[in-house]
TIFI-482623 format. One record per residue (C-alpha): x, y, z; residue in one letter; residue number from 0. Coordinates in pm, 1 decimal. Example, Ala and Ser with C-alpha at 12.3 -4.5 7.8 and 13.67 -1.06 7.14 Angstrom:
@xx: 1230.0 | yy: -450.0 | zz: 780.0 | rest: a | nr: 0
@xx: 1367.0 | yy: -106.0 | zz: 714.0 | rest: s | nr: 1
END
This chain:
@xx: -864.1 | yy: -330.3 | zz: -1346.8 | rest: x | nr: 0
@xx: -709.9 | yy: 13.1 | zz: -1428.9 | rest: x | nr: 1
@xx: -793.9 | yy: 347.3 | zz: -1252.2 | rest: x | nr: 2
@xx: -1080.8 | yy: 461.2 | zz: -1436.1 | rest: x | nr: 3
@xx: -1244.1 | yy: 96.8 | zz: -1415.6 | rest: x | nr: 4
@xx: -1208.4 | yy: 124.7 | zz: -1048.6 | rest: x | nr: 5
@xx: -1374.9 | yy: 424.2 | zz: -1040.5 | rest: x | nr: 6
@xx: -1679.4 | yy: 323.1 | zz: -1245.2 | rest: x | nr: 7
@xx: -1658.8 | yy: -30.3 | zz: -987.6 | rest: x | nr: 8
@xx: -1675.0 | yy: 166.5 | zz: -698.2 | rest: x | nr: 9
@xx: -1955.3 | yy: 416.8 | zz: -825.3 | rest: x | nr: 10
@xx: -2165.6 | yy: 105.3 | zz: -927.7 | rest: x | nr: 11
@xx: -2127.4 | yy: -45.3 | zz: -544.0 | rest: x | nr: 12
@xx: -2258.3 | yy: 368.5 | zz: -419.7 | rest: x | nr: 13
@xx: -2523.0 | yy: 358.3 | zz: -727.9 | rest: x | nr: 14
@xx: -2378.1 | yy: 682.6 | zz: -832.9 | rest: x | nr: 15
@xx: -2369.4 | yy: 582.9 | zz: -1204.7 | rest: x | nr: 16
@xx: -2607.8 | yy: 915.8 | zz: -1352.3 | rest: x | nr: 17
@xx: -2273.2 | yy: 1153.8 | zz: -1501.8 | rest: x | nr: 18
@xx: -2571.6 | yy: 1416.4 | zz: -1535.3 | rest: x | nr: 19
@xx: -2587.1 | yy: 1417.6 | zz: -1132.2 | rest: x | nr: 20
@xx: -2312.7 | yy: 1235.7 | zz: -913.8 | rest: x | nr: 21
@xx: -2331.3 | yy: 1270.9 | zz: -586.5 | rest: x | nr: 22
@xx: -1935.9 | yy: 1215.5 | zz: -541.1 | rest: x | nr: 23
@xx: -1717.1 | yy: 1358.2 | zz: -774.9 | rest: x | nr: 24
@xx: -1438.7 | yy: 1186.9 | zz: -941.5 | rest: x | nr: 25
@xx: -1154.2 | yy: 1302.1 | zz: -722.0 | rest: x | nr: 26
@xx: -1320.9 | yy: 1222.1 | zz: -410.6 | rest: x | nr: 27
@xx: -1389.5 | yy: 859.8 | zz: -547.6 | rest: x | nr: 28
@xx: -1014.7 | yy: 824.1 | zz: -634.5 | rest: x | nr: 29
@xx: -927.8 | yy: 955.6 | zz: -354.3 | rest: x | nr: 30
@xx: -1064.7 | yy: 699.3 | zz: -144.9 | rest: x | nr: 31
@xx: -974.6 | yy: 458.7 | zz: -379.9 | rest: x | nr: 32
@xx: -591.2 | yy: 596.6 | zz: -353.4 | rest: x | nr: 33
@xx: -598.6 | yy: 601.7 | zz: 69.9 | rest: x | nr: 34
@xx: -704.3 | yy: 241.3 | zz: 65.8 | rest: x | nr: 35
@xx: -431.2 | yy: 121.0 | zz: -218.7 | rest: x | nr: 36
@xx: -167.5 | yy: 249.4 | zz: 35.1 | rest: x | nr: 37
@xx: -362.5 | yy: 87.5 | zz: 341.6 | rest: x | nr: 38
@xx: -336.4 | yy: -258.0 | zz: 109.7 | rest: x | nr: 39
@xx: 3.5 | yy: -191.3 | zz: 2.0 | rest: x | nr: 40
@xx: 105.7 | yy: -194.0 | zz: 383.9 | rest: x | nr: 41
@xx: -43.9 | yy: -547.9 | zz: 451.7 | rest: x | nr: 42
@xx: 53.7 | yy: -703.6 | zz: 113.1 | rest: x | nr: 43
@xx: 373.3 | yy: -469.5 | zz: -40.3 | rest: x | nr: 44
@xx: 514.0 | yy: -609.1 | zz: -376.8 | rest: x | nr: 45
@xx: 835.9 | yy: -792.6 | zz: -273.0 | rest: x | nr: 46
@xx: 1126.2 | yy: -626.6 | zz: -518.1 | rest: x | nr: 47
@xx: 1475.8 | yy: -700.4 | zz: -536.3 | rest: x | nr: 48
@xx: 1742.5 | yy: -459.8 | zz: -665.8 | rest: x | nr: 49
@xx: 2129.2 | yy: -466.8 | zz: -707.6 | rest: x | nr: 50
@xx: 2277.4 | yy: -149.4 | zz: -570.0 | rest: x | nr: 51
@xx: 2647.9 | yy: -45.7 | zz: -674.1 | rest: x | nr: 52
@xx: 2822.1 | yy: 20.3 | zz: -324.9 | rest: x | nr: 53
@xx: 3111.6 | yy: 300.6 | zz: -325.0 | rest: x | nr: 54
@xx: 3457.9 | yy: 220.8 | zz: -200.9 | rest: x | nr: 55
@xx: 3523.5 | yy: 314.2 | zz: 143.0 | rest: x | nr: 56
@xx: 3135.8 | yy: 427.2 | zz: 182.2 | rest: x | nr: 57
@xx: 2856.8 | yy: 276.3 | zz: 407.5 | rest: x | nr: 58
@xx: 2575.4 | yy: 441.1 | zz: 249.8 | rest: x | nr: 59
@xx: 2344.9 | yy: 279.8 | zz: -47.2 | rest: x | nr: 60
@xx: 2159.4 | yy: 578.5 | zz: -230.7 | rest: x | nr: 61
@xx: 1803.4 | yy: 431.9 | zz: -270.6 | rest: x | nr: 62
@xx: 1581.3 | yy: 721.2 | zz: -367.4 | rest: x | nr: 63
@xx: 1590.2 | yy: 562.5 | zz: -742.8 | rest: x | nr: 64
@xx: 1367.5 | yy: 274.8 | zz: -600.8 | rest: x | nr: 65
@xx: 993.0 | yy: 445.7 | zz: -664.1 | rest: x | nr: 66
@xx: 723.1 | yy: 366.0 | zz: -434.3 | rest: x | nr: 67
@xx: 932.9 | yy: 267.3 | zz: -155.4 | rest: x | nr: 68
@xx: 778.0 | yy: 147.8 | zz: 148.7 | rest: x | nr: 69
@xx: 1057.6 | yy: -5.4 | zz: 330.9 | rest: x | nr: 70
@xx: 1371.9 | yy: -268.5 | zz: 331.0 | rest: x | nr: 71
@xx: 1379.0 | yy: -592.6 | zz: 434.7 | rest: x | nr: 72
@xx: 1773.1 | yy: -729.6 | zz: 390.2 | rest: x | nr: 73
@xx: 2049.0 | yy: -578.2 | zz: 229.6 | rest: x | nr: 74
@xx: 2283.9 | yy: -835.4 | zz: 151.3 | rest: x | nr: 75
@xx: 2662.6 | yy: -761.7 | zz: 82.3 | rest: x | nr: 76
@xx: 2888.1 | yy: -888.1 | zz: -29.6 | rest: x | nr: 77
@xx: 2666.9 | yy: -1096.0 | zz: -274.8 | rest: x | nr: 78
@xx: 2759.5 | yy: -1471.4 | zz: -310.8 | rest: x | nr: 79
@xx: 2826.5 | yy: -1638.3 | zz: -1.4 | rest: x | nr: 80
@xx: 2680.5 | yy: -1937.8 | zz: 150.3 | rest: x | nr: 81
@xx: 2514.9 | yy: -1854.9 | zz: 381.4 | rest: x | nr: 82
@xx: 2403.7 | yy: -1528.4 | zz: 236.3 | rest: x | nr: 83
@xx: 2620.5 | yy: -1241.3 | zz: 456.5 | rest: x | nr: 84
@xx: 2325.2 | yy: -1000.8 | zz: 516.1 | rest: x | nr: 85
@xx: 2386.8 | yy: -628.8 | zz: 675.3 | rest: x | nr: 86
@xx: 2265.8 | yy: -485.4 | zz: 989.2 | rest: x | nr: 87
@xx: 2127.9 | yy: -170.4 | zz: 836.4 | rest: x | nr: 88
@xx: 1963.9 | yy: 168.0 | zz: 918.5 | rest: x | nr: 89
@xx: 1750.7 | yy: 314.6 | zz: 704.6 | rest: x | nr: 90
@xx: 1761.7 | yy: 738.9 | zz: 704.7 | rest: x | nr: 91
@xx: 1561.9 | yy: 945.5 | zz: 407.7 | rest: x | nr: 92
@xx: 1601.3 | yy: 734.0 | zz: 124.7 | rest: x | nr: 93
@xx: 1966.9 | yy: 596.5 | zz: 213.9 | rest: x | nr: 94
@xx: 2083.2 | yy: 283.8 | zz: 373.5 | rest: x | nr: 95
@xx: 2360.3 | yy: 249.3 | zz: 637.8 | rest: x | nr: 96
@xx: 2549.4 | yy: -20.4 | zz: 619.1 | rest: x | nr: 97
@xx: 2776.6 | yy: -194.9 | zz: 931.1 | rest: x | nr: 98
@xx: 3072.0 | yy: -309.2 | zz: 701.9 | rest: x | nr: 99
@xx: 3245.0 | yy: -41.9 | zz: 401.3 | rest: x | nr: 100
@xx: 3178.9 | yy: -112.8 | zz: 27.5 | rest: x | nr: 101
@xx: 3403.7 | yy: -209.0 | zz: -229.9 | rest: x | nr: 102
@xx: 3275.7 | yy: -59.0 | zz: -531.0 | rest: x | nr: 103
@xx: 3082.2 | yy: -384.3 | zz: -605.6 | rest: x | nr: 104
@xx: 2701.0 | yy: -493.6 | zz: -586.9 | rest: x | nr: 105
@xx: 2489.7 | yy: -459.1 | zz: -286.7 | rest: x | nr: 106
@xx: 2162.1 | yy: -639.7 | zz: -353.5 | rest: x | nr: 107
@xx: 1871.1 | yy: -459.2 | zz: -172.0 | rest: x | nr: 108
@xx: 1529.0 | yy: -671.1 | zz: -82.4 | rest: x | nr: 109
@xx: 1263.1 | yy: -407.1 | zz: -59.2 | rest: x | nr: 110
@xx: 867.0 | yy: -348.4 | zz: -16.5 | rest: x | nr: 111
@xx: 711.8 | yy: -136.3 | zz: -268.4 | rest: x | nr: 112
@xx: 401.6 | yy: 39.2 | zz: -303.2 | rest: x | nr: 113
@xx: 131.5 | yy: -62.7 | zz: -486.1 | rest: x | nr: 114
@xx: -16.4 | yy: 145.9 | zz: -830.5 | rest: x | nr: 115
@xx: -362.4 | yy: 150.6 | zz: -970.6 | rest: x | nr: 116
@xx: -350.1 | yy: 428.8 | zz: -1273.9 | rest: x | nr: 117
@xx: -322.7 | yy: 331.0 | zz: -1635.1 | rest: x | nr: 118
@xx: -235.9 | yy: -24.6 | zz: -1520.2 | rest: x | nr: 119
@xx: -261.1 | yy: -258.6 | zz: -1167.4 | rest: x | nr: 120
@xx: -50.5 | yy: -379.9 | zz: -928.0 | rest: x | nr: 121
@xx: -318.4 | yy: -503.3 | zz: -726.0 | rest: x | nr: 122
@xx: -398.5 | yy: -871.1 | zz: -816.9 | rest: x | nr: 123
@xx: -770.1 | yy: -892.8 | zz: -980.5 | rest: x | nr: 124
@xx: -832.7 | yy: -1174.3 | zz: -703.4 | rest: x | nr: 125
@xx: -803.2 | yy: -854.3 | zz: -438.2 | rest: x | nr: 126
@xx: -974.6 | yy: -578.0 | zz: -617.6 | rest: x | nr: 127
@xx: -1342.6 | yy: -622.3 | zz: -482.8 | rest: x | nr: 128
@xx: -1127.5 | yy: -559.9 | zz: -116.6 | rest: x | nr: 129
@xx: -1009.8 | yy: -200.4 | zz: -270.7 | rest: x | nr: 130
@xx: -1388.9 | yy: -143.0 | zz: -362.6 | rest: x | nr: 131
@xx: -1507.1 | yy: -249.1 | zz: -47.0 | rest: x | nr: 132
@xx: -1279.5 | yy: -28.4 | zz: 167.1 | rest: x | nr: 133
@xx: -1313.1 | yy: 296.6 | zz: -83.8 | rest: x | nr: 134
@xx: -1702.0 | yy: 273.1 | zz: -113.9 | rest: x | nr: 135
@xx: -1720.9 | yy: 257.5 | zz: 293.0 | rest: x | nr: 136
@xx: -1500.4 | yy: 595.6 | zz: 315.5 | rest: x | nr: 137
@xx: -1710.7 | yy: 723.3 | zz: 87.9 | rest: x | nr: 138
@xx: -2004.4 | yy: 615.8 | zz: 230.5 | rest: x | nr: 139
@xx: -1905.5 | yy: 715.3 | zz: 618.4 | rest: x | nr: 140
@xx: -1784.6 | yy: 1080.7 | zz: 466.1 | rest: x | nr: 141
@xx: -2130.4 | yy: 1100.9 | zz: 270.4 | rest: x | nr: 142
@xx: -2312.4 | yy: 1033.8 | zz: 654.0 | rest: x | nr: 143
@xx: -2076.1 | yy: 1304.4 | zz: 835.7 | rest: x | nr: 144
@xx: -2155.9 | yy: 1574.2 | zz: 558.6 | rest: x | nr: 145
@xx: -2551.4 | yy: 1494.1 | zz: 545.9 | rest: x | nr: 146
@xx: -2521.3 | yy: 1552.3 | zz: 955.3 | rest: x | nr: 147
@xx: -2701.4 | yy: 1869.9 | zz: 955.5 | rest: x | nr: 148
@xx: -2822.8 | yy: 1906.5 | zz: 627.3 | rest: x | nr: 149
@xx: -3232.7 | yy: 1901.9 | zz: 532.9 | rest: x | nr: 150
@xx: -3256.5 | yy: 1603.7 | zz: 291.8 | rest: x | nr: 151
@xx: -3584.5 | yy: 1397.7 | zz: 123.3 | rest: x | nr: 152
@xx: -3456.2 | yy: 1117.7 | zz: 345.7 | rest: x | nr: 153
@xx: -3435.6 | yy: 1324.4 | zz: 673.9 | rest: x | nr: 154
@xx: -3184.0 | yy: 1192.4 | zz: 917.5 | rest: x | nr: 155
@xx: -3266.5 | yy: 830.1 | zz: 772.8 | rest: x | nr: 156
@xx: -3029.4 | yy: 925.5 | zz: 501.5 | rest: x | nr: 157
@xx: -2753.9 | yy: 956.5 | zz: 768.4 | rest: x | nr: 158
@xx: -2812.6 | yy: 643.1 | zz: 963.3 | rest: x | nr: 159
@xx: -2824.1 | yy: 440.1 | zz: 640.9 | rest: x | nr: 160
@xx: -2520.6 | yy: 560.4 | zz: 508.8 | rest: x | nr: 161
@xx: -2365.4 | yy: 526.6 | zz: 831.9 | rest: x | nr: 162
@xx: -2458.4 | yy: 161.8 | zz: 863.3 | rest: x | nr: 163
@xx: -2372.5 | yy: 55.5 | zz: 519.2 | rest: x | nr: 164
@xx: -2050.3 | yy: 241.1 | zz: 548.2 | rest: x | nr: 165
@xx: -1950.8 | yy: 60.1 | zz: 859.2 | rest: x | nr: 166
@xx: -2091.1 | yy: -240.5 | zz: 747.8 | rest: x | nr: 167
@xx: -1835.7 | yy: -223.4 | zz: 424.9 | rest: x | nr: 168
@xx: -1548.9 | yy: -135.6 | zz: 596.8 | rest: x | nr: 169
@xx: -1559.6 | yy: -407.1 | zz: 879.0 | rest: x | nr: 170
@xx: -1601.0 | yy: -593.3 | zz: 595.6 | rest: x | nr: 171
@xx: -1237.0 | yy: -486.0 | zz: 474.3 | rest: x | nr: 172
@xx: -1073.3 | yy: -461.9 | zz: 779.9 | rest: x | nr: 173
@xx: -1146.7 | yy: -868.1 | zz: 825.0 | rest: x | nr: 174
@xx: -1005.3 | yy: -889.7 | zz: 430.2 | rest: x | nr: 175
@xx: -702.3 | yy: -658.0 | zz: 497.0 | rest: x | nr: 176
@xx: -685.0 | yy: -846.8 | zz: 823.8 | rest: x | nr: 177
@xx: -664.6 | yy: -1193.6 | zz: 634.1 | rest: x | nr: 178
@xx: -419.8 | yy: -1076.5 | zz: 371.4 | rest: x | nr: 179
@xx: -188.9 | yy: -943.4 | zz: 623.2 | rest: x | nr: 180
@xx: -191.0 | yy: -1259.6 | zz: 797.1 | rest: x | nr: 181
@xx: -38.3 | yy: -1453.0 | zz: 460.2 | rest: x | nr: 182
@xx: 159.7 | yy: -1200.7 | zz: 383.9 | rest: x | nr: 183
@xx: 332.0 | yy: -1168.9 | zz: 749.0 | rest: x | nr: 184
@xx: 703.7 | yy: -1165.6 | zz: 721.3 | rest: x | nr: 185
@xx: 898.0 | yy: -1315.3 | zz: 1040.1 | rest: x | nr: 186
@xx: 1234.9 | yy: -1163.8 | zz: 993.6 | rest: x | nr: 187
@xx: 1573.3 | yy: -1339.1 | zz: 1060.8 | rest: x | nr: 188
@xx: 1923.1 | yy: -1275.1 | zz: 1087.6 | rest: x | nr: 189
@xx: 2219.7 | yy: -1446.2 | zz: 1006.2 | rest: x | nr: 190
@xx: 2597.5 | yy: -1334.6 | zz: 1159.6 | rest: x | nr: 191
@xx: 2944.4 | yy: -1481.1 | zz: 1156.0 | rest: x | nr: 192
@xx: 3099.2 | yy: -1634.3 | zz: 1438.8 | rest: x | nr: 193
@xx: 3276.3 | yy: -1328.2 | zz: 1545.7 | rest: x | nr: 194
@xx: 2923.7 | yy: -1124.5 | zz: 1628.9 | rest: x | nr: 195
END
């Protein structure tokens, strides 16, 4: 489901669907949509892999190519050995710090990357009803804190009820986001030589 299919999904669940008189206009819906594709991306990043040409004499990896960063996981250098020789690392503004010098060869960087909903998906169509759920009950909560102190047909019924259903959809979710993040938890490892 692309961007603009999103937005019509999302504005179905709100039953904003008249384009002579939405109540939320299309920024605000993509907005949400867009804060709760980065809250998924945190619990369930797409896993990338990149090789990284090290310079001689250097410690540092550039890595503000990689797009949609999030963060690394291993940096492994030299590539090749058995066991796998990974770095200790420190990640600063888009560079990585290695412990041992490069040699002009391949570092090979395991990274987490952001997720992208726009002309195409990132977001497996198994987990999209979770980025409607959690974009319709922003919406919905924002809707109840502007209608506050407003005069409406529905009086302050109309606040309550979007109150409800907004918190309703986004404990809803949390317990999905919750659930993902479980399956996708990383326990992280690290292997050394014998002189560490």
């Amino acid at each position: 489901m692309n961007l603009t299919e999103m937005t019509a999904r999302v504005r179905e669940d709100l039953q904003d669907t008249d384009s002579q008189n939405y109540h939320w206009t299309t920024a605000e819906i993509q907005g949400a949509i867009s804060r709760v594709v980065m809250e998924y991306s945190i619990q369930a990043p797409i896993q990338q892999q990149t090789n990284i040409a090290t310079t001689d004499g250097d410690t540092e990896l550039d890595l503000t190519a990689l797009s949609g960063l999030l963060g690394v996981e291993s940096v492994e250098f030299p590539i090749g050995k058995a066991p796998r020789y990974l770095q200790r690392f420190e990640l600063w503004t888009g560079h990585v710090h290695m412990e041992d010098e490069g040699d002009g060869s391949n570092a090979r960087v395991r990274w987490l990357m952001i997720h992208s909903l726009a002309e195409t998906s990132t977001i497996p169509a198994e987990h999209e009803e979770i980025i409607v759920l959690g974009a319709t009950g922003y919406l919905a909560m924002s809707a109840a804190a502007y209608t506050v102190d407003r005069a409406s047909i529905a009086g302050h019924w109309g606040t309550i009820n979007y109150k409800a259903w907004g918190k309703e959809r986004l404990d809803r979710y949390d317990k999905n986001l919750k659930q993902i993040a479980r399956a996708n938890r990383v326990i992280g490892r690290t292997l050394y030589t014998q002189d560490d």
